[in-house]
Backbone bond lengths (Angstrom), bond angles and torsions (degrees), N, CA, C in turn:
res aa  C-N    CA-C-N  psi(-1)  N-CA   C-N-CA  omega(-1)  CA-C   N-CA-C  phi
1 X - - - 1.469 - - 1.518 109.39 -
2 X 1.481 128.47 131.77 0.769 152.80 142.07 1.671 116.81 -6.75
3 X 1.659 129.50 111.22 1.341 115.26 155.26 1.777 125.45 -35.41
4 X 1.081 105.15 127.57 1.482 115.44 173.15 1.794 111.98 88.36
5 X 1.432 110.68 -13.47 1.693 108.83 -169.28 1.595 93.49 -91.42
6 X 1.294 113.45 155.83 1.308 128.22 158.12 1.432 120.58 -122.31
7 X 1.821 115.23 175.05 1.315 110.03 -177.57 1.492 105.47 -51.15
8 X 1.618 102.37 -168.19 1.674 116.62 140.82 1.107 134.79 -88.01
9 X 1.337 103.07 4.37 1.822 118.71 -174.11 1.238 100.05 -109.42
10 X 1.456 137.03 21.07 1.650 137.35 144.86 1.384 109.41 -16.79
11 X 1.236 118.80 108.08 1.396 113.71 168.23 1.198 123.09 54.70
12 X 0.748 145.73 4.96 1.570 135.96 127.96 1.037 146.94 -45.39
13 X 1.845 116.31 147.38 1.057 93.57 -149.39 2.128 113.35 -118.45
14 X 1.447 86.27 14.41 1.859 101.15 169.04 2.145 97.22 -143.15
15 X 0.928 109.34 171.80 1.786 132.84 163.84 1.292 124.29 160.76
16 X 0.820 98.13 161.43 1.498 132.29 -172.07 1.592 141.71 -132.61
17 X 1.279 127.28 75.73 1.656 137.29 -149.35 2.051 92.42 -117.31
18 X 1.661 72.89 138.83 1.602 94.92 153.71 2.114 117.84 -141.43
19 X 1.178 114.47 162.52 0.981 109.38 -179.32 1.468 106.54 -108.71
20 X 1.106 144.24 123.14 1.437 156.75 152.24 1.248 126.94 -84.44
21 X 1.660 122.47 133.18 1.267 109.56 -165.86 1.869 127.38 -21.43
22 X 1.293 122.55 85.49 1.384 117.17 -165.28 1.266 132.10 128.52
23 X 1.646 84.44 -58.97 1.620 102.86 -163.52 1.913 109.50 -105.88
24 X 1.632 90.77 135.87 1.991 78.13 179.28 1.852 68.57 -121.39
25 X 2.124 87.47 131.34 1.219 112.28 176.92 1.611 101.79 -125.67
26 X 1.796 115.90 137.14 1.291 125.11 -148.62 1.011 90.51 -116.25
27 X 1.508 123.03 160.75 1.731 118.02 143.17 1.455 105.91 -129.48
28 X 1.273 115.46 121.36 1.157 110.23 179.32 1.354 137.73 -116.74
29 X 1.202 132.13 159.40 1.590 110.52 -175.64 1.647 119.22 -143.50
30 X 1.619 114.56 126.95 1.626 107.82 -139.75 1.619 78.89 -119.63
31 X 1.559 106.95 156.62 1.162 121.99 -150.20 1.543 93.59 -100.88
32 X 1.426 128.66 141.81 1.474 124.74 168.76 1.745 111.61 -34.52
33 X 1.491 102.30 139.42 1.776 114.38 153.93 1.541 98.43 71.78
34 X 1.689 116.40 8.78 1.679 97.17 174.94 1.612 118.95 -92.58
35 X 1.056 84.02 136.10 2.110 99.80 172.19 0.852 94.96 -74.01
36 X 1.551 120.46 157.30 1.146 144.92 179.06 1.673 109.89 -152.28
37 X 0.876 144.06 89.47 1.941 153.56 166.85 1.191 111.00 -22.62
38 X 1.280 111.69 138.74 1.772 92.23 153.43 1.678 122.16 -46.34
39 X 1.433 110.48 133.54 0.852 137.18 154.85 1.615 129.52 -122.60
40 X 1.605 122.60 -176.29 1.294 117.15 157.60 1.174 110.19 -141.50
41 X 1.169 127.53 170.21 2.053 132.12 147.54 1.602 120.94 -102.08
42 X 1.175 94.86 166.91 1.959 108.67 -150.68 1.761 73.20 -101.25
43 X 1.576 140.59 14.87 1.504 128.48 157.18 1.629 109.45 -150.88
44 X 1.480 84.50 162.99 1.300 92.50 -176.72 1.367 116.16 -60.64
45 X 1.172 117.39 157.96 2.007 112.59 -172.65 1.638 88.85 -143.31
46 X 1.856 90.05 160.42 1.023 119.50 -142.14 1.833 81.09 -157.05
47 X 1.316 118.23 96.03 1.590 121.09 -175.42 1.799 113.34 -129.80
48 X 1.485 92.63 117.14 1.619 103.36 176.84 1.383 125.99 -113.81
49 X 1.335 112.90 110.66 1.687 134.13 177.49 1.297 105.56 -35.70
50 X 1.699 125.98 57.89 1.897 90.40 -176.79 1.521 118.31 -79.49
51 X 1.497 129.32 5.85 1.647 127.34 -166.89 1.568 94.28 -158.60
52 X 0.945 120.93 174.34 1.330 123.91 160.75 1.683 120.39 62.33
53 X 1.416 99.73 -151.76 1.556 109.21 -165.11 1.204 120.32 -146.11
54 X 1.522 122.63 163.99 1.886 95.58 146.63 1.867 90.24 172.66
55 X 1.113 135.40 147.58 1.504 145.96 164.15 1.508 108.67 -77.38
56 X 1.387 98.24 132.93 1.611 111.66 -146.12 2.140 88.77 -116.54
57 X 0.926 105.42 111.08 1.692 89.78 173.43 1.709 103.18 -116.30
58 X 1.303 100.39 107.77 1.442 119.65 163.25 1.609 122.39 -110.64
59 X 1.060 131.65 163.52 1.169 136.19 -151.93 1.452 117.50 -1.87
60 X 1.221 123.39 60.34 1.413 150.84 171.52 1.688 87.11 53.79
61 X 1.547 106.37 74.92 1.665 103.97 173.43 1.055 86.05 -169.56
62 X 1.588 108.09 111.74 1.530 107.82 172.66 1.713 123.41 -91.01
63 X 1.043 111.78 155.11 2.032 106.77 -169.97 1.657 89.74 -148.43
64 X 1.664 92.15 156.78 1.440 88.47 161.15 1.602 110.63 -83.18
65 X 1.647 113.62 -168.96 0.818 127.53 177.42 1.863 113.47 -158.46
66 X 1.380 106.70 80.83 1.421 119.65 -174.22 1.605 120.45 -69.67
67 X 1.479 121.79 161.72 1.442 85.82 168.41 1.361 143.00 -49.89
68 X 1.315 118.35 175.31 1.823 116.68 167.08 1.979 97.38 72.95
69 X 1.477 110.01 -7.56 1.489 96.52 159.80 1.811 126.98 -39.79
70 X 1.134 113.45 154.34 1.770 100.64 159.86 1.985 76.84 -144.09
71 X 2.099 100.29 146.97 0.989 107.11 -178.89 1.609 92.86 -149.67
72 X 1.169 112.41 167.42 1.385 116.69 -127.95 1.683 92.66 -152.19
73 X 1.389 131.50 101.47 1.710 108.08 172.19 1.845 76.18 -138.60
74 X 1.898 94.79 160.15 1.129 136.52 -176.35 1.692 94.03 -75.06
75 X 1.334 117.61 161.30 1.973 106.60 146.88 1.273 118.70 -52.12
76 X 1.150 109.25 148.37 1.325 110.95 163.29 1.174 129.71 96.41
77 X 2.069 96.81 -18.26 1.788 102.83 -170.33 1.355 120.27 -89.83
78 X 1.260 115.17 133.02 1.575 117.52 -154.51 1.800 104.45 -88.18
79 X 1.250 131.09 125.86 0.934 126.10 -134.33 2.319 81.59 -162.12
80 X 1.614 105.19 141.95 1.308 101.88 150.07 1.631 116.03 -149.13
81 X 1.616 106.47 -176.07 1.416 96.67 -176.84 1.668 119.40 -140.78
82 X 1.301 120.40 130.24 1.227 117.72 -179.15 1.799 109.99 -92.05
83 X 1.266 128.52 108.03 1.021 133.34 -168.73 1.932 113.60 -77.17
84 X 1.517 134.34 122.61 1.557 94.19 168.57 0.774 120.64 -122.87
85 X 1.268 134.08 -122.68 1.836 114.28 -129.78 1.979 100.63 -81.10
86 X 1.180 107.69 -18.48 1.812 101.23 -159.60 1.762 86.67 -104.64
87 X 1.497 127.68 19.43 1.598 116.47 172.39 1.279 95.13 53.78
88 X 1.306 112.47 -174.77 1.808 144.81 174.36 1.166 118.25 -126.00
89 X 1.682 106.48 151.39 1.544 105.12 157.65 1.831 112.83 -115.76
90 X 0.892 130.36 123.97 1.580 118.01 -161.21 1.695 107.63 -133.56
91 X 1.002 107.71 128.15 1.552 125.42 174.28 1.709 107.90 -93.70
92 X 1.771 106.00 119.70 0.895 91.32 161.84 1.760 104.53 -150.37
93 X 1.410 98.55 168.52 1.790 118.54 -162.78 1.730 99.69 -110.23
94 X 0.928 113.43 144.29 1.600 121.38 -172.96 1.880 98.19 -149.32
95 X 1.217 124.39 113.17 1.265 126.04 164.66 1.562 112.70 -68.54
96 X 1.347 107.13 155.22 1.966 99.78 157.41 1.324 103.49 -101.70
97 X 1.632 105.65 133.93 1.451 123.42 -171.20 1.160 96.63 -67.02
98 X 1.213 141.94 2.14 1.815 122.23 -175.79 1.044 98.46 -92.57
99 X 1.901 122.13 3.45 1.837 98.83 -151.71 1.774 68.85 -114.12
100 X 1.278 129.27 122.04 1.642 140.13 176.27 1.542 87.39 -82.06
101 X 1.658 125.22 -52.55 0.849 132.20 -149.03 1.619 110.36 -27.68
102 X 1.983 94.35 -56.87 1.326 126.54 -159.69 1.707 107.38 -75.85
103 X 1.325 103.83 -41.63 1.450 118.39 -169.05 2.066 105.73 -63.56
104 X 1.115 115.88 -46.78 1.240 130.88 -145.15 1.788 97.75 -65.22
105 X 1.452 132.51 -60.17 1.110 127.11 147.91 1.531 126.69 -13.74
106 X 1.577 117.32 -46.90 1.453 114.72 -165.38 2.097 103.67 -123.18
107 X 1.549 98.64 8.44 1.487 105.69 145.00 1.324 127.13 20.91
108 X 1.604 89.29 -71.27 1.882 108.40 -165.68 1.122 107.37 -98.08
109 X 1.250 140.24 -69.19 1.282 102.03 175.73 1.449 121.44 -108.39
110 X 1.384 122.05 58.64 1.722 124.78 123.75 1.517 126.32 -78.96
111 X 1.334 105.31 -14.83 1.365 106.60 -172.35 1.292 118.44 -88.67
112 X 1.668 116.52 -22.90 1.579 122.83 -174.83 1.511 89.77 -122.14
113 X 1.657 95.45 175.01 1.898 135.37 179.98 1.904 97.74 -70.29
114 X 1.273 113.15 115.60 0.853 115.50 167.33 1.875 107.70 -133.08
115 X 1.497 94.57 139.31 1.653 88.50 169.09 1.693 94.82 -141.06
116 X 1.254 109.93 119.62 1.852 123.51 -178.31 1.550 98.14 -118.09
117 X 1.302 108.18 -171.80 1.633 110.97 164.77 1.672 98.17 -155.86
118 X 0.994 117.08 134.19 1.630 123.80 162.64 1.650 123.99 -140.09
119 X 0.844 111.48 162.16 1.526 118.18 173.58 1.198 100.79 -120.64
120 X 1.242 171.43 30.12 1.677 152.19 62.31 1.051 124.37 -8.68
121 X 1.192 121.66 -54.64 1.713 135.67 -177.40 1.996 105.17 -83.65
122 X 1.173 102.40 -25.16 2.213 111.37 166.42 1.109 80.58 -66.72
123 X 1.499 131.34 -82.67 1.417 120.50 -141.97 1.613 117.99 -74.85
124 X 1.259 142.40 -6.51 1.000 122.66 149.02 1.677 108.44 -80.53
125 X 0.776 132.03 -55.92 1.785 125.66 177.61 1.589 101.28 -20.51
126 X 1.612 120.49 -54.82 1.256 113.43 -178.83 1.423 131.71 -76.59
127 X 1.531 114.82 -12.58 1.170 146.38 161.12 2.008 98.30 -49.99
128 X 1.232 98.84 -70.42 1.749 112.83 173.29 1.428 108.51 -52.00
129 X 1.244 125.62 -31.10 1.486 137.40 172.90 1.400 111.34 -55.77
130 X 1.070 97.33 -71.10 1.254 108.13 173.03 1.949 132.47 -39.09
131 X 1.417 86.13 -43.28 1.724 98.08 -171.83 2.105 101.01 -70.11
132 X 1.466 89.80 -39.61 1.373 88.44 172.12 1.362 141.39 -41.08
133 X 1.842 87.50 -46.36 1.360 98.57 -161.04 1.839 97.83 -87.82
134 X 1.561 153.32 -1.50 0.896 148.56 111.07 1.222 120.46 -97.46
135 X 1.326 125.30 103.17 1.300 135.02 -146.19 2.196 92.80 -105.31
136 X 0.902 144.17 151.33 1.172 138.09 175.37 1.807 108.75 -143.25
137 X 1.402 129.72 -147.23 1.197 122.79 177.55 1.528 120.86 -102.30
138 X 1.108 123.11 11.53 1.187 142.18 150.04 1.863 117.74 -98.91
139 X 1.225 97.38 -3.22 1.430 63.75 -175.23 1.591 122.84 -83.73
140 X 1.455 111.09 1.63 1.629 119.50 171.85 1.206 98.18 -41.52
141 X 1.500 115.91 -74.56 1.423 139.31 -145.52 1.988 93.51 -70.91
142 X 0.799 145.36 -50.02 1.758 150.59 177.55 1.597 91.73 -46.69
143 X 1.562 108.33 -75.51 1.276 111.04 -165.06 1.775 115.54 -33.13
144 X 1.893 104.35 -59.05 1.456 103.30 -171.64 1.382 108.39 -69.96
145 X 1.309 114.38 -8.52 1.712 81.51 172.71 1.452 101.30 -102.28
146 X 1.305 136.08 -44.91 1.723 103.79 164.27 1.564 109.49 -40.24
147 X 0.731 148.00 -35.47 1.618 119.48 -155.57 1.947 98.96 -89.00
148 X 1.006 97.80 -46.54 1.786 89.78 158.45 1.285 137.15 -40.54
149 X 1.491 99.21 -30.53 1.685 117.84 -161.76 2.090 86.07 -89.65
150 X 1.343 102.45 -40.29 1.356 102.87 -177.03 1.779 128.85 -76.69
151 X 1.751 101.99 -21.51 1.603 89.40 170.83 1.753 96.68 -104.95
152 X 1.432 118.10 24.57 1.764 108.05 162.25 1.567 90.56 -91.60
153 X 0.849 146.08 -68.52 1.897 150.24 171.70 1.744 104.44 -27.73
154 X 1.138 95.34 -27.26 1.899 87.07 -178.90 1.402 91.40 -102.73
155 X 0.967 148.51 -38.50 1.307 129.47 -160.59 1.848 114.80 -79.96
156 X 1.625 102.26 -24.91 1.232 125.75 152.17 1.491 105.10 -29.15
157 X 1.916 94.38 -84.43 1.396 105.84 -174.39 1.544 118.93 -18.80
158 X 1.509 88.14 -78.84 1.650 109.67 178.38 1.692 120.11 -25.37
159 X 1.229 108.17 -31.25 1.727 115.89 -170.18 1.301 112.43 -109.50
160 X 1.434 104.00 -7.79 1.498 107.68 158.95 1.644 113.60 -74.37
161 X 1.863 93.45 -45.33 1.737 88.03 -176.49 1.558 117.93 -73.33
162 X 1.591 119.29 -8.76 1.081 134.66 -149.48 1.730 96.22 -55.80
163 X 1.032 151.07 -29.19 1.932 154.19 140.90 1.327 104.58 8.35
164 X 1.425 104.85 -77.13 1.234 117.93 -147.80 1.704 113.38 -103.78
165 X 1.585 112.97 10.20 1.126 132.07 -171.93 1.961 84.16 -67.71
166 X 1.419 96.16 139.19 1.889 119.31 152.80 1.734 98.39 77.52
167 X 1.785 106.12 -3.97 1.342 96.76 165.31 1.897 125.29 -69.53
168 X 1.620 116.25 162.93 1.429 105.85 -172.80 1.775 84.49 -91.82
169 X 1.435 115.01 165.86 1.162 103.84 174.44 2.199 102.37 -102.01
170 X 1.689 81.77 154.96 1.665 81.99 -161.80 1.837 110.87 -62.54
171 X 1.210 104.07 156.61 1.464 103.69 172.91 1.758 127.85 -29.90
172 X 1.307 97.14 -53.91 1.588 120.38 -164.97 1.356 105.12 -71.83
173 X 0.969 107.14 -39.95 1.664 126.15 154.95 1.643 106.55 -15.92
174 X 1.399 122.69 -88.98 1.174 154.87 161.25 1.615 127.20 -35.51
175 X 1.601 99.83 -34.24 1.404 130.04 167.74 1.855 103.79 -67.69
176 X 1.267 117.39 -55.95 1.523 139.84 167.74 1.370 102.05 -36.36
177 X 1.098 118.51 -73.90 1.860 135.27 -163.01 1.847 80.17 -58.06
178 X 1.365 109.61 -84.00 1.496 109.76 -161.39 2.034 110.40 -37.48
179 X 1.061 103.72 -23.07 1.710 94.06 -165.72 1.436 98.12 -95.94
180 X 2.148 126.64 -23.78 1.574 107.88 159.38 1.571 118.00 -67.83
181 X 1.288 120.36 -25.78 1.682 118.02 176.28 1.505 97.12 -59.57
182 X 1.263 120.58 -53.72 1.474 105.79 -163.30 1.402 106.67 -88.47
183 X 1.034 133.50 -12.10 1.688 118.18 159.26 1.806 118.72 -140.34
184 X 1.125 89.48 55.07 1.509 107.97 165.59 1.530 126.44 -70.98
185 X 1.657 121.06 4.14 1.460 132.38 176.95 1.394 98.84 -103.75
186 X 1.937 127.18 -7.07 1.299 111.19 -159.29 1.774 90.54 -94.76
187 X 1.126 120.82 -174.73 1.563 135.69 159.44 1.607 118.81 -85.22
188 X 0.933 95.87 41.96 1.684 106.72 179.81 1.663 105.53 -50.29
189 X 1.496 134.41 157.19 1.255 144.41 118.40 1.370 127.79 -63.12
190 X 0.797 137.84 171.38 1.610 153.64 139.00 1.370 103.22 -68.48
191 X 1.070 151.51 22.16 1.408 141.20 140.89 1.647 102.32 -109.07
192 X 1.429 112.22 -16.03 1.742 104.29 158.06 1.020 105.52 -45.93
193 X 1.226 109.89 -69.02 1.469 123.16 -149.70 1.465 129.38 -68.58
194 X 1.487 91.43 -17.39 1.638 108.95 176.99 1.711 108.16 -102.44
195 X 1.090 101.20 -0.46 1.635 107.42 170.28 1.336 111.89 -84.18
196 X 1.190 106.62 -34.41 1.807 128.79 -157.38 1.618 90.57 -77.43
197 X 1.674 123.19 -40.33 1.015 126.80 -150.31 1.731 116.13 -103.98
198 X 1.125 89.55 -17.48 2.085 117.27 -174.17 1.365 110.31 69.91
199 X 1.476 114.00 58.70 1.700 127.14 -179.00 1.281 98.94 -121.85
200 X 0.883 131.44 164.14 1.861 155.96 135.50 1.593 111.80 -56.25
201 X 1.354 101.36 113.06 2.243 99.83 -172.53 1.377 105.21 -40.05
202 X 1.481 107.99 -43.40 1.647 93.53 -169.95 1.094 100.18 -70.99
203 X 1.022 139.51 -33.12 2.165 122.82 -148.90 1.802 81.88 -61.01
204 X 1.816 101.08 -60.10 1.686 108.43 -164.43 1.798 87.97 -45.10
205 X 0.796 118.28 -95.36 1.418 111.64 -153.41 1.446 127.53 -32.89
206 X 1.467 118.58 -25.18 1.419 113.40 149.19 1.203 122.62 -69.01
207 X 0.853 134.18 -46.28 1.613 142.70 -146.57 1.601 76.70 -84.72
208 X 1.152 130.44 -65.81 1.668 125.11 -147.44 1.421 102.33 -60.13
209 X 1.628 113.12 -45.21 1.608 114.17 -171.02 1.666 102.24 -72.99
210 X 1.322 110.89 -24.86 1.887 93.41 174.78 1.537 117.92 -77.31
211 X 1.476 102.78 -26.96 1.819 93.95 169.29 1.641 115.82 -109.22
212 X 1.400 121.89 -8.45 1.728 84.10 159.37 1.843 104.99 -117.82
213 X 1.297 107.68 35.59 1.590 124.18 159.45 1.853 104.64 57.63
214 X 1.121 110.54 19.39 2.176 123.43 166.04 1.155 110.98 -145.29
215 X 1.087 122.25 136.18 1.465 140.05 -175.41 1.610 105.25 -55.02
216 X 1.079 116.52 162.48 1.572 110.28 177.76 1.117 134.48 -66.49
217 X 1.226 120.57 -46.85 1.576 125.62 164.39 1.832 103.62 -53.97
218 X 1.440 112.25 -47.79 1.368 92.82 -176.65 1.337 134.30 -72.53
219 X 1.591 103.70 -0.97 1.564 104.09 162.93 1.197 105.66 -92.89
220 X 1.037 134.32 -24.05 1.714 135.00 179.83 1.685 101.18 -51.79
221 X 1.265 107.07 -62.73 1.873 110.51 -176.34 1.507 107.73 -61.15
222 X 1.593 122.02 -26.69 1.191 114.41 174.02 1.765 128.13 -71.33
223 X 1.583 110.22 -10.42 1.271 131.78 162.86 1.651 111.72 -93.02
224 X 1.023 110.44 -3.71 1.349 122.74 -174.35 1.318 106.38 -96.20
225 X 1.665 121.98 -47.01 1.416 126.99 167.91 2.063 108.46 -72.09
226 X 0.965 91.91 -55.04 1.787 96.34 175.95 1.504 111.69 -21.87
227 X 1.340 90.66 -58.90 1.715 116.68 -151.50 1.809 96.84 -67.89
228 X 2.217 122.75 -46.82 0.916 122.90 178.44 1.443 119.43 -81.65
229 X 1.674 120.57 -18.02 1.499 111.19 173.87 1.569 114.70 -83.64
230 X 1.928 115.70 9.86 1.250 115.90 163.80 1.564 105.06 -98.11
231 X 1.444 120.23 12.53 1.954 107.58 -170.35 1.974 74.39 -119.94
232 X 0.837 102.51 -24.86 1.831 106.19 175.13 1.615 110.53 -34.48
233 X 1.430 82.93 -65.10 2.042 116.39 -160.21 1.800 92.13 -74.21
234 X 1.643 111.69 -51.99 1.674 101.08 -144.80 1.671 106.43 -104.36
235 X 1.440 125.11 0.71 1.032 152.96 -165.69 1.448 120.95 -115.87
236 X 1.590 127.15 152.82 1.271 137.65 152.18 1.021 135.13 -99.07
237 X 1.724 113.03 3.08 1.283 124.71 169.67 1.780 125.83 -41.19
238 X 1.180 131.53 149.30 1.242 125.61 -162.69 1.549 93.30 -94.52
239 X 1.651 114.73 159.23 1.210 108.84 -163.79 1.657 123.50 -74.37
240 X 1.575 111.96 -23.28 1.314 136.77 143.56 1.432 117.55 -18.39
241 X 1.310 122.03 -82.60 1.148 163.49 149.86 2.181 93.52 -4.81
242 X 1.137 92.20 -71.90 1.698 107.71 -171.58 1.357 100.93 -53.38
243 X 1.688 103.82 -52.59 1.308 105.22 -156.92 1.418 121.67 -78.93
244 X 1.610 104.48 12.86 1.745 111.77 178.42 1.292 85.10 -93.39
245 X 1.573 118.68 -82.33 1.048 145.12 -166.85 2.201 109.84 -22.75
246 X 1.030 101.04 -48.94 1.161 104.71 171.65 1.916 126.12 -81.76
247 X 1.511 94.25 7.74 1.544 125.83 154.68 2.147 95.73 77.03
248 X 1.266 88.28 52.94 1.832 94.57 162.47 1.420 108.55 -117.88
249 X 1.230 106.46 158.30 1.595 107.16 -174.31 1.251 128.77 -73.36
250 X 1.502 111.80 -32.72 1.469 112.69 163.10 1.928 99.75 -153.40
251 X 1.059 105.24 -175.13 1.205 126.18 -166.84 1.615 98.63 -72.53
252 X 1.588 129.03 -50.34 1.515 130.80 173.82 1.654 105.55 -42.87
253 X 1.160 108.08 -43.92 1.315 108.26 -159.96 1.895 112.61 -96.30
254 X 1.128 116.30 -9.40 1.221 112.18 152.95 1.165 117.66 -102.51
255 X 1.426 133.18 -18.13 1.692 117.14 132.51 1.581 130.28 -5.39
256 X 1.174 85.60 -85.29 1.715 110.11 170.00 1.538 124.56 -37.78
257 X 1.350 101.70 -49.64 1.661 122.52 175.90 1.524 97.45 -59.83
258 X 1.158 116.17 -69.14 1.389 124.61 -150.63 1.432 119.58 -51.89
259 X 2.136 103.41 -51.37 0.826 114.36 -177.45 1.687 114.44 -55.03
260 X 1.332 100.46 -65.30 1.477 104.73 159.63 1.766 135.73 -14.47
261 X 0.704 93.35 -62.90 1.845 112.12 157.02 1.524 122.36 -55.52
262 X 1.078 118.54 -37.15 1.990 126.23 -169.73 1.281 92.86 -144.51
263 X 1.357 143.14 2.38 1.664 121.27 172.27 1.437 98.87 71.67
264 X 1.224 133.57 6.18 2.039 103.05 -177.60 1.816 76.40 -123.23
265 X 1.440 92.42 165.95 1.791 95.90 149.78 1.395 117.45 -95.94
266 X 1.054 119.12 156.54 2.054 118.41 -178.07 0.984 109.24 -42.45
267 X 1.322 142.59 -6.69 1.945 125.93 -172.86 1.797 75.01 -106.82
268 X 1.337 125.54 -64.67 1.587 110.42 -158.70 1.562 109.90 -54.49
269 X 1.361 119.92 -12.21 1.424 118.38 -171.55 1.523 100.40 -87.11
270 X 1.198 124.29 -44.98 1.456 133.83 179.93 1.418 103.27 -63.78
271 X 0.873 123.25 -36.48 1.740 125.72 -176.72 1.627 99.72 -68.93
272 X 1.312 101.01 -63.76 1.568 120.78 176.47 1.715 106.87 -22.47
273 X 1.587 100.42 -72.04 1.368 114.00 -162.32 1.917 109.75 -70.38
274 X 1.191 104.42 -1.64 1.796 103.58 -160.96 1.887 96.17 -108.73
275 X 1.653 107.88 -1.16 1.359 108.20 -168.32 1.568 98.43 -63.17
């Protein structure tokens, strides 16, 4: 390993790695509210959002990174992560640079910063999740060909986004993000927001889902859950109570949301977090 790089299992607080012809593929799992510094790795990575969350600051530009992310750094690229409140579980694939063999196909994007999001490319990652977590004598042979099957789907990705690659993103852009943080409990549209901003709903709604990789409303509810699995943990508020306040219609229905999002329902998460 490389001066200054570390594993992928930085601070974490469970994993699970095997090496396959090539590839050492991780699963890892990071504990709520941990910082993480810039750091780098001595290989290229290949990182999948399967649960959770966390703010990703790469080339001094921070983004979220929700589930069903896929993110993408070169060696070497110094990169950190703010984890929140429900941690992550993240799959990731690392080639060995000696093997060209393997690398040369996926070239383009192992070599640069990529941040996409898919649910094709989640569900095999969790597919790989899976084999890990009862791993048997096949599971070498399963793993490498999902994980093949998974950086041909990213490299896809990558050349789909390849347009808008080395663009700055526009002001209003940024203006957008800042006005759902600060009123992400209201019932906004996407023509709020593009009013607020002096865009056309659609441009915002493309443009927003190609750079922070979720449609707008669905990052809105994802500040919407953030915001209530911290009154969950630090609060005695009743779960009712949260689930207006954090602008859901009733308590059934941010049930539903929540669980969905972190796997617990709001009382098992509150229980969870008070152990």
């Amino acid at each position: 390993m490389s001066a200054g790089a570390v594993p992928v299992t930085l601070g974490s607080s469970a994993s699970r790695c095997v090496e396959v012809d090539g590839f050492l593929v991780t699963r890892v799992r990071f504990p709520p509210l941990l910082k993480l510094p810039l750091h780098t790795h001595d290989r290229a990575t290949v990182a999948v959002i399967l649960s959770g969350s966390f703010d990703g600051l790469m080339r001094c530009a921070s983004h979220p990174c929700p589930r069903a992310s896929v993110l993408t750094e070169p060696p070497g690229e110094p990169h950190g992560n703010l984890f929140e409140r429900a941690g992550a579980d993240v799959l990731t694939v690392q080639p060995d640079p000696a093997r060209l063999e393997l690398l040369e196909p996926f070239a383009g994007v192992l070599g640069e910063v990529n941040h996409m999001r898919d649910l094709v490319v989640t569900a095999l990652a969790r597919r790989v999740a899976d084999e890990l977590r009862e791993p048997d004598e096949v599971t070498p042979f399963a793993v490498e060909g999902l994980i093949l099957e998974l950086l041909a789907l990213t490299a896809r990705l990558r050349r789909v986004a390849e347009p808008r690659a080395g663009r700055e993103p526009p002001r209003w852009l940024a203006e957008a993000r800042d006005l759902l943080h600060d009123r992400y409990a209201e019932r906004l549209l996407v023509t709020d927001v593009a009013d607020a901003v002096g865009v056309h709903p659609v441009h915002l709604a493309r443009v927003f889902r190609l750079r922070y990789g979720t449609p707008v409303g669905a990052y809105q509810r994802g500040l919407r859950l953030t915001w209530a699995a911290g009154m969950l943990t630090d609060s005695d508020d009743g779960i009712a109570q949260i689930a207006l306040q954090a602008g859901f219609f009733d308590q059934s229905h941010f049930t539903r949301v929540f669980k969905r999002q972190f796997g617990l329902t709001p009382l098992a998460y509150r229980l969870a977090a008070r152990q």
